[in-house]
N, C-alpha and C positions, 0 to 999 in steps of 0.2 A: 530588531524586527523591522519591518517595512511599513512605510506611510503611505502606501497607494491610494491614489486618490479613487475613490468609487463611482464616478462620475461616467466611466465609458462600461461597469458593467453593468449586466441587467438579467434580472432570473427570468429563465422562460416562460413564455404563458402556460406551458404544460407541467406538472405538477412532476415532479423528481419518482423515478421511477423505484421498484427496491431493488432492480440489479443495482443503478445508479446509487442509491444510498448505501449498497453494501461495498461498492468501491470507494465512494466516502470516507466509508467508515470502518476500514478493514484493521489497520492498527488497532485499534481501540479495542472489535470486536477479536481480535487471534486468540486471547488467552481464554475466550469462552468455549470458540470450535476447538480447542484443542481440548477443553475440561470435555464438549461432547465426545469427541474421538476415544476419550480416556475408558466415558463410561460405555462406549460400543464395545469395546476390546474388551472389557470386564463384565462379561453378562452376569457372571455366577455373584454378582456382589450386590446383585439385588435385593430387596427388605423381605425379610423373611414372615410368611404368614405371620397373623395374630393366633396366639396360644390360647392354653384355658381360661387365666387370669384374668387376660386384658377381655376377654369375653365377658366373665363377671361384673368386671368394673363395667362392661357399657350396659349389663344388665340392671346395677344397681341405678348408674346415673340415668334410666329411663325412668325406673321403679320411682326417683327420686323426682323427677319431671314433673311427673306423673299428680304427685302429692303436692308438688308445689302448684300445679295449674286446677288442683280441685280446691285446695285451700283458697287459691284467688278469687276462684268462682262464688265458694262459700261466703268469703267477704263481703264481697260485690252486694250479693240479695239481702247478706243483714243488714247493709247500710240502707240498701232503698226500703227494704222492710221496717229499717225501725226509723228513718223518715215520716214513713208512712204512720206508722204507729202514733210517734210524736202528733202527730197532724200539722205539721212546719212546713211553710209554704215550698211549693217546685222549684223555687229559686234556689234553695239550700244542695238541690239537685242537680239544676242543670248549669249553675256556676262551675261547680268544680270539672264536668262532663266538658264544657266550653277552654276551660284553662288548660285540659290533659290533653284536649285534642289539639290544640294550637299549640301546647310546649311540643308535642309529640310532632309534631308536622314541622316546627322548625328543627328539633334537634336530629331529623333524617335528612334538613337540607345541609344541615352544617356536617354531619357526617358524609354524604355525600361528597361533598366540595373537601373535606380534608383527606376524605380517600383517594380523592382524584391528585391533590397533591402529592400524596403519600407515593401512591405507583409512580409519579414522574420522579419522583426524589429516588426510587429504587431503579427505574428504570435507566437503560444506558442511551445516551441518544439515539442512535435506530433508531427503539424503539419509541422513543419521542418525538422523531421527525415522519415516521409512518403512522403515528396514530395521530400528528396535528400538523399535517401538509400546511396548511396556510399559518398557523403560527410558530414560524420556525427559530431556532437561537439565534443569537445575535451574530454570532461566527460564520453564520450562513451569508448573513446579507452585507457585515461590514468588513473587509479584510481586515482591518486593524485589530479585530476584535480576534481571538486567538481560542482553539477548544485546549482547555488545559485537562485531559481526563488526567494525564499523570500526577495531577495536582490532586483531583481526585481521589487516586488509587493510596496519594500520602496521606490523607486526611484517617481514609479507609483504616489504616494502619495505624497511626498515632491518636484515635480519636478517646480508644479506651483511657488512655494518660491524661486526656486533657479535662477527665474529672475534678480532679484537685483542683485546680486551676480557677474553673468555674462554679465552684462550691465556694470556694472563696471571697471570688467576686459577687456570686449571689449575696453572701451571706454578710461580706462587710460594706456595700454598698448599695446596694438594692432592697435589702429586708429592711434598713433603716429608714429610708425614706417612703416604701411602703405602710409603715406604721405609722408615721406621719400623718399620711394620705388618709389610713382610714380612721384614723381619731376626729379626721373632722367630718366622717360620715357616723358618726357615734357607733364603729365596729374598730375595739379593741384588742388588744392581745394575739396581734398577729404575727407568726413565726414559722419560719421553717424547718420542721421535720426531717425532711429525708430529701436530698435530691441525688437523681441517678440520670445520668442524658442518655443512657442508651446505646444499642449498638448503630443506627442507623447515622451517619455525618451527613453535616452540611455538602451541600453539593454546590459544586462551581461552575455555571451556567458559560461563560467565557471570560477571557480576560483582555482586559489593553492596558500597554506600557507606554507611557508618553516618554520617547525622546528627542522630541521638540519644542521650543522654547522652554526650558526647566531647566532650573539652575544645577548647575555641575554639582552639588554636595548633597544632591540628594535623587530617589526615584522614585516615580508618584505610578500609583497602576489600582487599571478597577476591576473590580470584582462582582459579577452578578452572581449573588449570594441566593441561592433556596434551603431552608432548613424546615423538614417535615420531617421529624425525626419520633421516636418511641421511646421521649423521654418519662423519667415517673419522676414528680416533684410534690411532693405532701406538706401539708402545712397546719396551722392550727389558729382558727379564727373564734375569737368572744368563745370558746372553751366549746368549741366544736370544730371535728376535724376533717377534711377536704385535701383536694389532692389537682392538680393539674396536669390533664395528659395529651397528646396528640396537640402541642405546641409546635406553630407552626410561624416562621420568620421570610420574605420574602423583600430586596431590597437589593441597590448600590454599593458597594462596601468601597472606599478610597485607602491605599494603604499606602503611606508615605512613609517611603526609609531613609531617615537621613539623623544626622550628619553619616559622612559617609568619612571613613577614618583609617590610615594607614595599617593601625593593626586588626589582628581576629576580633572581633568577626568580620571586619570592612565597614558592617555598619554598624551606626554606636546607637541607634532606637528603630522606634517605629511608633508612628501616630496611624490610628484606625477607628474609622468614624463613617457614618451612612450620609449620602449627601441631602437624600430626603427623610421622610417619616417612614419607614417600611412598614407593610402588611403583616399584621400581628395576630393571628386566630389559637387558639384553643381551646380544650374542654374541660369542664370543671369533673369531679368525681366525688363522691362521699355524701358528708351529710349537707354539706353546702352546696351539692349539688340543685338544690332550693331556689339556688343565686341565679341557674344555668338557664333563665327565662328571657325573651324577649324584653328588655327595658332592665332590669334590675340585674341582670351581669353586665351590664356595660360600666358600671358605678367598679367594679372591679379590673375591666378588661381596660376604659378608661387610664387607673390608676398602673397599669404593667405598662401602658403604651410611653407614657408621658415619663416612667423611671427609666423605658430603654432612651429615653430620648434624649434624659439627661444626660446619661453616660456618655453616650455615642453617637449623637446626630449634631450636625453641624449647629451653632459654633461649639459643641462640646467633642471632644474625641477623648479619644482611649489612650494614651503615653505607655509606651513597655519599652525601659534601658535595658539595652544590651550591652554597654558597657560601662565600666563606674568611670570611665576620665572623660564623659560627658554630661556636662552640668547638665542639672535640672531643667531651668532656665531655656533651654533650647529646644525640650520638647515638651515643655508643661506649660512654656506662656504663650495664649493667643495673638494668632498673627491675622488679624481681618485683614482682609483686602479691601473694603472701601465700604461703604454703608449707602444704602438701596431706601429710597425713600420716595413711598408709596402713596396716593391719592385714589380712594377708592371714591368716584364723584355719584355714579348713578347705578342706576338698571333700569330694563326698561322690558315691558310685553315677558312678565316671570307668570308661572303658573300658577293658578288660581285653586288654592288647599283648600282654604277653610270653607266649609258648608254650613249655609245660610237656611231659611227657613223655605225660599223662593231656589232653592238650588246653591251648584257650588256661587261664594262669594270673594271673597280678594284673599292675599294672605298679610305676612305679617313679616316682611325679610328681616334678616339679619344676613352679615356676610363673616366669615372667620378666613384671616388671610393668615398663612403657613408658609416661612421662608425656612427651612431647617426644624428645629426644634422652637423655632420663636414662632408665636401666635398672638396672633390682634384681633381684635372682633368690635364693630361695627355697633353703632345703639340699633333698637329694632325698630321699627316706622311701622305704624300699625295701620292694618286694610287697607296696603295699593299694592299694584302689580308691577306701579313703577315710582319704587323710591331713590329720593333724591339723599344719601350721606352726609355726603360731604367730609368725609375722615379720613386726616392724617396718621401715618405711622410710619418710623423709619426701623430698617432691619439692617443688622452687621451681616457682612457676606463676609466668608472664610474661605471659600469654591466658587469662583465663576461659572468654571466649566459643567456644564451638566448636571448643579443645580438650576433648583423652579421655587417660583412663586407661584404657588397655589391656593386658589380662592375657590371656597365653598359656600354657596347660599343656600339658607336654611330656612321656613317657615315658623316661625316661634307658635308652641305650644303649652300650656300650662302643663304642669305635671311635679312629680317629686325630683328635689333637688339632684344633681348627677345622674337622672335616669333618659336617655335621650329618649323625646316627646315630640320633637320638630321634625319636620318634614321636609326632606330636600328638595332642595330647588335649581339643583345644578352646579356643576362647576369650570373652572377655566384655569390653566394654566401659562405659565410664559417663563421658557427660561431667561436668565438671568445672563447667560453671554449677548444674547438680540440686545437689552438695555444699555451694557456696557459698550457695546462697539457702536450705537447711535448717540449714548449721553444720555436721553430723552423721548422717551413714548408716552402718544396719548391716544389712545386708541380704544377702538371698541371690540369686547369678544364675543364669540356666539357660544354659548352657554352647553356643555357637553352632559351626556345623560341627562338632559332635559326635552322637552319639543319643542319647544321655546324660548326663549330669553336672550339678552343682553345685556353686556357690564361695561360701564366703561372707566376705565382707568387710567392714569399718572404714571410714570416713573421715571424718576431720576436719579444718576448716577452719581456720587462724589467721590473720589478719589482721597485718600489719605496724604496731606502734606505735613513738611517738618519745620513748613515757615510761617514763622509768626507774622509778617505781614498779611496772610492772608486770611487771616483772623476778622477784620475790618468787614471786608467782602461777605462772609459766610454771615456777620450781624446783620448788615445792609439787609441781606438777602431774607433771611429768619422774621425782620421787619416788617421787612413788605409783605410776606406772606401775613404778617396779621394772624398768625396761630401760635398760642405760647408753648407747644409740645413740643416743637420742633428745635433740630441739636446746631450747634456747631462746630464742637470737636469729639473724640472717640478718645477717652482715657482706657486706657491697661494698665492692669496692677498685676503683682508677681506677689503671692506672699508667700515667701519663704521659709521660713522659721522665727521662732522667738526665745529669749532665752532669760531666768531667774525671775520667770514670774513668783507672786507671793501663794502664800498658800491661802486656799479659801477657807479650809477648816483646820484645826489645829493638829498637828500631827499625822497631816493627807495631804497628798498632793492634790493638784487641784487636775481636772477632766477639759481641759481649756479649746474653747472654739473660738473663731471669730467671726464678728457681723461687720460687714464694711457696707456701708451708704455713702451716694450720691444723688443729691436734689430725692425723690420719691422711689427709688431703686436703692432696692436692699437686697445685699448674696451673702452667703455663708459657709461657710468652711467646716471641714469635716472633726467630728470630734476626739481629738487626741487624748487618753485614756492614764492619767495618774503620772502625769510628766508635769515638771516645770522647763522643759524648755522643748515644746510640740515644735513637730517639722510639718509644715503642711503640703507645700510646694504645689498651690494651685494658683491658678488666674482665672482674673473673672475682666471684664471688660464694660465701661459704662455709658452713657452717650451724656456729654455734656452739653448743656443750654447756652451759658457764657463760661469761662473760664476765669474771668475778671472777678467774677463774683461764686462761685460754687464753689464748694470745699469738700474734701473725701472727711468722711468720720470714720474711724477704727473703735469699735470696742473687743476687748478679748472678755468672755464671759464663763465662768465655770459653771458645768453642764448640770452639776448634782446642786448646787445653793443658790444659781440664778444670778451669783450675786457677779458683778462689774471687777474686774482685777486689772485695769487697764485699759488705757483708751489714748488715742491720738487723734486729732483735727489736723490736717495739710491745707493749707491755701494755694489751688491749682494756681493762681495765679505770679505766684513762687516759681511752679515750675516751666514757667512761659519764656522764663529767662536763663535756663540750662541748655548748655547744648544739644541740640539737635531734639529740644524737647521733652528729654528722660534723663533718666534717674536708673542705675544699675546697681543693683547686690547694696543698697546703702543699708547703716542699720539708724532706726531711729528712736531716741528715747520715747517709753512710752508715761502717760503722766496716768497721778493718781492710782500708781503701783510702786512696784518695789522701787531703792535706787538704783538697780543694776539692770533693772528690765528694760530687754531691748527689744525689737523686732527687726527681720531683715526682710527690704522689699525691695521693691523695683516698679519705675513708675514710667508710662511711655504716654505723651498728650500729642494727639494728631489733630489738627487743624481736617473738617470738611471742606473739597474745594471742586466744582460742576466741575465733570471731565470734560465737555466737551469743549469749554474756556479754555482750560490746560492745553488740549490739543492743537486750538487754534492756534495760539500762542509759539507751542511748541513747531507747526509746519509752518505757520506765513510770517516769519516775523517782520517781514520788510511791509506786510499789507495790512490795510485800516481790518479791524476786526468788523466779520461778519454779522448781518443782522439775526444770524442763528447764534451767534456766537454768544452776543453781548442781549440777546432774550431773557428774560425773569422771569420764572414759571409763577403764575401771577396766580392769586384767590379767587379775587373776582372779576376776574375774565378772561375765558383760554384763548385770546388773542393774542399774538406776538407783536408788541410795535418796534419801530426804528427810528431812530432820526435820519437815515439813508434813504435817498430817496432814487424810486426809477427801478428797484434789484429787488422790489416783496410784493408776493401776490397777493392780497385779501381773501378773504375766507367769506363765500356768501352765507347769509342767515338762514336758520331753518326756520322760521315761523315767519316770511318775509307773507306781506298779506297780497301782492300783487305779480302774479308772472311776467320773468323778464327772461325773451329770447334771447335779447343779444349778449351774451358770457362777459363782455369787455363793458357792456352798460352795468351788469348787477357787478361786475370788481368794483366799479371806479363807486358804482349806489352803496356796497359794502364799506368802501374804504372812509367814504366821508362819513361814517354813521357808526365809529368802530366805539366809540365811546359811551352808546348808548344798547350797544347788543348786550343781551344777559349774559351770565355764566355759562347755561348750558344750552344754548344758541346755537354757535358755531363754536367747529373745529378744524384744527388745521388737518389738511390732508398726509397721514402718514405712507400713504401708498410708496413712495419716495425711498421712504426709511425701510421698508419690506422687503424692496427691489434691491437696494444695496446691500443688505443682507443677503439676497440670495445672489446676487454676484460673486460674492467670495467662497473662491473654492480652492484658493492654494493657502487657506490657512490652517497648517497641522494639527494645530490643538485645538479645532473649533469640529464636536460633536455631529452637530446639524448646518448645512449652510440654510435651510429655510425654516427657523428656530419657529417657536411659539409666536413668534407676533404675526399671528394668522386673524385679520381681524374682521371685524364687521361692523362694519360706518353705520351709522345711521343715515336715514334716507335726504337725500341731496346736501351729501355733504361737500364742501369744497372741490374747486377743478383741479388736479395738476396744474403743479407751475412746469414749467419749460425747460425739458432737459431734467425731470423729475426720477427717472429711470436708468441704472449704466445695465439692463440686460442685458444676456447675449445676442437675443436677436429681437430686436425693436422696432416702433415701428412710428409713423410720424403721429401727433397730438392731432391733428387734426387731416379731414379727407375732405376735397371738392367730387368725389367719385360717389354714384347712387347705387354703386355696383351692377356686376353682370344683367340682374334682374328689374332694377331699376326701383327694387325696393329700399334702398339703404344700404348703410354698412354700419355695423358693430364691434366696438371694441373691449374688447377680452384680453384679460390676466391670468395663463392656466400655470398651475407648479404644484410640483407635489414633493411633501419633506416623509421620504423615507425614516427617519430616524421616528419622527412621531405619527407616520402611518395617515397624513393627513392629506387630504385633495384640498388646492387655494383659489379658487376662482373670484375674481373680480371683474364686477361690471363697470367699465369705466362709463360709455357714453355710445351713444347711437348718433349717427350724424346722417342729414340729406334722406328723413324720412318723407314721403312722396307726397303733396297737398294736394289732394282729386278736390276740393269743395273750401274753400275762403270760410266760407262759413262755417266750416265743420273740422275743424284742428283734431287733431289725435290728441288721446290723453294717453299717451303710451306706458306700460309696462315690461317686464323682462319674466319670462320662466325659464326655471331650468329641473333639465330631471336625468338619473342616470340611467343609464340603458345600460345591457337587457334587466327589464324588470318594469320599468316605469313605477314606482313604487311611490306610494304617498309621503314613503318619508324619505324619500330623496329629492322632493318637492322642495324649491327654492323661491321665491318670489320679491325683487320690488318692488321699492314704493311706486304710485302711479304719479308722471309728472305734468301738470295739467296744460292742457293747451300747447306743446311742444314740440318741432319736427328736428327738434337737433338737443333730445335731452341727456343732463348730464348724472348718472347717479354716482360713481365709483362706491359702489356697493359690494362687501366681502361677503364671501360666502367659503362654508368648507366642508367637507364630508370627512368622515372615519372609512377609509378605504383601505385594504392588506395591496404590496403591492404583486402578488400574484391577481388579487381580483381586476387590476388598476389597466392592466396590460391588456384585458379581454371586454374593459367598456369604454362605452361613449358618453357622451356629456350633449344633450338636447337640449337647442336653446330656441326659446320660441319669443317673439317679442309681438304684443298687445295692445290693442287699444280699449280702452275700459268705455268709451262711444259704441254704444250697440243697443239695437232692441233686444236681439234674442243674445244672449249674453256677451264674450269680448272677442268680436272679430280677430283673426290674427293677420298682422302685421307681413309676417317674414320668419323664417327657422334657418338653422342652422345644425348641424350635426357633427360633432369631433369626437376624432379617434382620440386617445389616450394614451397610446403605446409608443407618441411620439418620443425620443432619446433627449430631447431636453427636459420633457417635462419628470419623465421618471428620475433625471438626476440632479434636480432640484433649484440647475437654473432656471426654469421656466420660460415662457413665450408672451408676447405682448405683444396683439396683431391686430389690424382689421380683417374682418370677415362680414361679404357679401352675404344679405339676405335675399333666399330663395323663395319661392310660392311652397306653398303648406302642402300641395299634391308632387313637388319631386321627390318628398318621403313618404307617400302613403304603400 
């Protein structure tokens, strides 16, 4: 397939017409018009009247209606009648009247919203592209991305077969850990009855194939997977039985087939896994339909999310051999690609939940960060609107591409355990390719489905090494952070099989599992069923603290007596001194069992090591390393220093008590004072990091060129340093010019990332704002609002900078913009002075079109613009 770059197209401002979509979409649709042509020619095979019979039956089912809505009624009055009788207070009344009409109002919205799924899942695109013009597939907008209906039409066909298949896996992997789950909600005896998926398949929204940079032995391709199918799945919970239906799945699917192998089939597997968490809904039925409420199905729905997640969400995936002369080992043990470690420092200006006596009052954050299937969650800080963390957590990445890190802020609530009671407060995303290809973000996000808020965050990237001198480096570094959770290498275990375990009871085999630990991390293995020599062949993966000192523990445990049949202790430190780090297919005795009990594993120890070190290293080796290079992401304090002098900008303070016009007076007031600024003071300006990001556009495998790091500073944060920017069209740091009008100029960052639908505006600085009065300095501000609409919530604003005619904010801002909308607005920028009796004078505006061709293709613009008087827009 072709890797065109999407850069020179652009959809029109006019919405696609349906001749236009019917030529679209004429393949697709043939075999429809022909089924209509079919039934033109055949008039006479029309449905034949309803007969006597079928009259009766609709006479009885009224009759029967009829009885069932009188017996309702009757019910109804003897309750309130013998209420009344009792003399039991109105609450006994109007409780339950309250509970019916709020389960009754949500289960028409969730029916609603899966109906709307349901018709797109049956629908053919047409009709999906005619009834939601502005949110169109992904095949529309990105050529790489491909319409597979023929993939489709297989599913269509093959889906009734893939019963077996998936009854299976229900049943031996998911109902187990399910029961699990609800033993420690005290709801027992839970199992599966009957599953049937229906006739309805998953549907394949589009596909892309990567055949660039990927290695020759295998091919990786994605899948935008929808399933709103009319499955029936019945079960039996604490001896009442329930049923789940109109299950619905929404998500990423990565399907990697590899090795790739001379003989039938070509390929010898396939891994298959979701790269995020996918959209999980359905509905409960039967007697547990009870559960089907606001707050106390989540304790269930909760439990189905986190089982599919096991299976199949990154780092876990799916292994299916297609052929037996491909070991295990090559598509069961995890291959991370480097490990992602996260600093969730602040928030700031979050919404205010809880209700006080005087009105609403603060709330109570908590944050839950989501890389895959791993989650980390934050302590709660209780009544502010802006808490300060401070939490570390590192996550194994498996997929660069087109994974995220996802962060959710929550209101903490009292309520019963597993029932969600908190209140959202927003969230933010940032894929995970932006981090790798800078090394290091610290940046701030503006908070999505929120009206407010801001997060500010860490990340750094480490790459996976096989050398043990780099071992040194990664302690140094773990040191200086001054935080004891934090890793410095990434062990993978393979365990294999084991073989002449003892028996645990006389005359039985024993049910044998096993539990492997490292430091406070415990995984476990699937339980293999009346064998003494179980095959497990899974991998689990652990983050090691030091390797000098931690050790892997193995217990093999049978399932039915509890009791210990085996155990091994490794000293990673052993394995420090094997080639290239690991350990392949060995067997080792295991102690405190039989004599002949062995087990076979496989051990792989990677050293953590900052990529962007590596990098340096790797392109300049003739030159002194950079003072980006040789930087330590420090605890306490987000300053970068150097021994290099003359080549690093200082970062000015946010809480500085005294205005300083001249920008090269407060570096040099910054730089001698760096030792005494707080933590959350200053930060370095990532605007830099954005920019080079959105420069690249000839690299094949990269999704988005203007990724997630859309961020939002906080107000006066650092200047650009010099040469901060490689855009395509830029523009100089600084202006002696007060523009045509003589009010100023302003400098602006416009880009927009198609892939995530996002408008990026940044306010760098205003220079050569106009002084009528010595005595009376501007305290200038910046708005912005999008046109047509002017809309309160396209409302942008910042901070005001006091006493200032040359202020600096570089402040982010971003909307949620379709880019059919994007093409038809302007962006109105009005710049303020907060001096005024009758409220804040304006400065100077400005007006831009949107529909400019850089910005819709993601490298964006960085320009001076001239401010106007307020009446050449009126």
């Amino acid at each position: 397939m072709s890797d065109s770059p999407s850069a020179d197209q652009h959809p029109s401002s006019d919405p696609p017409s349906s001749s236009e979509v019917d030529s679209l979409l004429q393949p697709a649709d043939e075999a429809d018009s022909m089924a209509g042509a079919s039934k033109e020619l055949n008039p006479d095979k029309e449905s034949a009247p309803p007969n006597s019979s079928e009259l009766a039956q609709t006479k009885n089912d009224s009759i029967m209606s009829l009885l069932y809505s009188f017996a309702k009624k009757v019910v109804t009055v003897g309750i309130i009648y013998f209420v009344g009788y009792m003399g039991w207070s109105v609450a006994w009344l109007i409780t339950p009247v309250i509970l019916s009409v709020a389960r009754e109002s949500w289960r028409k919205t969730n029916d609603t919203r899966r109906s709307v799924a349901k018709a797109s899942a049956l629908a053919n695109d047409k009709d999906v592209i005619l009834a939601r013009l502005h949110d169109l597939p992904a095949w529309v907008f990105f050529p790489d991305v491909e319409r597979c209906e023929w993939l489709n039409r297989i599913l269509k066909q093959v889906w009734p077969n893939a019963n077996f298949y998936a009854k299976n896996l229900i049943k031996e992997s998911i109902e187990p850990n399910i029961q699990q789950a609800m033993a420690a909600y005290k709801l027992n005896g839970f199992k599966f009855d009957r599953m049937i998926l229906g006739t309805i398949p998953p549907r394949i929204g589009g596909v892309k194939v990567y055949d660039k940079n990927v290695s020759r032995n295998e091919i990786i391709m994605d899948l935008d997977l929808v399933y709103a199918g009319d499955c029936d799945i019945s079960f039996a919970l604490s001896g009442l039985r329930g049923g789940i239906k109109d299950f619905q799945i929404q998500g990423t699917v990565r399907v990697i087939m590899k090795p790739l192998i001379s003989q039938m089939p070509l390929i010898g597997g396939l891994q298959i896994f979701f790269l995020n968490n996918p959209n999980i809904d359905f509905n409960l039925v039967g007697v547990v339909d009870l559960l089907d409420m606001p707050g106390l199905s989540d304790i269930l729905r909760k439990i189905i999310v986190e089982q599919v997640a096991a299976i199949m969400v990154l780092p876990n995936k799916l292994p299916i051999v297609l052929s037996d002369g491909v070991p295990a080992l090559s598509l069961k043990m995890p291959e991370p690609e480097g490990v992602l470690r996260i600093h969730v420092v602040e928030a700031k200006d979050l919404m205010k939940k809880d209700i006080s006596m005087l009105g609403k009052g603060k709330s109570d954050p908590y944050a839950i960060i989501s890389v895959g299937a791993q989650q980390f969650r934050t302590q709660t800080i209780d009544n502010t609107i802006n808490p300060k963390w401070d939490y570390w957590c590192e996550a194994e990445v498996n997929a660069i591409l087109r994974q995220e890190i996802e962060l959710n802020l929550w209101d903490w609530d009292p309520g019963f355990p597993g029932v969600q009671n908190d209140d959202f407060l927003g969230r933010a995303t940032v894929e995970i390719s932006s981090v790798t290809k800078n090394g290091e973000i610290d940046t701030w996000l503006t908070l999505e489905q929120a009206k407010h808020g801001l997060v500010h965050l860490r990340m750094t990237w480490f790459k996976l090494s096989s050398d043990k001198a780099d071992l040194k480096q990664a302690l140094e570094e773990t040191q200086h952070l001054r935080v004891t959770s934090m890793s410095t290498a990434l062990l993978t275990v393979f365990i294999d099989s084991a073989k002449n375990l003892p028996q645990a009871r006389q005359q039985s085999q024993p049910d044998p599992y096993l539990v492997l630990s490292v430091g406070k991390k415990n995984e476990q293995t699937s339980v293999q069923m009346r064998t003494d020599a179980p095959v497990w062949e899974q991998g689990f993966t652990f983050l090691v603290g030091n390797p000098d000192n931690d050790t892997l523990q193995l217990k093999v445990i049978d399932q039915k007596t509890g009791n210990t049949i085996g155990q091994l202790t490794y000293i990673l430190s052993a394995l420090m001194e094997k080639k290239n780090l690991e350990i392949m297919s060995q067997p080792f005795q295991l102690q405190k069992s039989g004599p002949e009990s062995k087990i076979l594993m496989s051990l792989s120890l990677r050293v953590l090591k900052r990529y962007r070190e590596q990098e340096a290293v790797a392109t300049t080796p003739d030159k002194a390393p950079s003072p980006e290079a040789d930087s330590v992401l420090s605890r306490t304090s987000s300053i970068r220093t150097s021994n290099s002098h003359g080549s690093q900008s200082a970062s000015g303070a946010l809480q500085q008590q005294q205005s300083v016009a001249d920008s090269n007076a407060a570096e040099a007031a910054a730089l001698s004072h760096q030792g005494s600024v707080r933590k959350q003071d200053s930060r370095k300006s990532t605007t830099s990091a954005i920019m080079e990001q959105m420069s690249i556009q000839e690299e094949p495998f990269v999704v988005s060129t203007l990724n997630t790091v859309m961020m939002a500073t906080p107000p006066r944060s650092p200047n650009l340093s010099d040469g901060g920017t490689e855009l395509l069209r830029r523009s100089p740091s600084t202006t002696s010019s007060a523009g045509s009008a003589g009010l100023g100029r302003i400098q602006l960052t416009v880009a927009y990332s198609v892939q995530r639908q996002r408008l990026l505006i940044i306010v760098h600085k205003i220079n050569n704002i106009p002084l009528k009065d010595p005595n009376n300095i501007p305290d200038p501000y910046v708005k912005l609002y999008l046109l047509p609409g002017r809309s309160k919530e396209s409302k942008r604003k910042t901070n005001v900078v006091k006493d200032n005619c040359d202020p600096v904010f570089d402040t982010t801002f971003e909307y949620i913009i379709s880019n059919a909308e994007l093409v038809n607005s302007e962006l109105e920028v009005t710049v303020c002075t907060q001096k005024g009796f009758f409220g804040s004078p304006v400065i100077g505006m400005q007006k831009l079109t949107l529909n400019d061709p850089d910005i819709a293709s993601g490298q964006g613009i960085k320009a001076w613009y001239d401010l106007l008087p307020e009446s050449k827009f009126e």
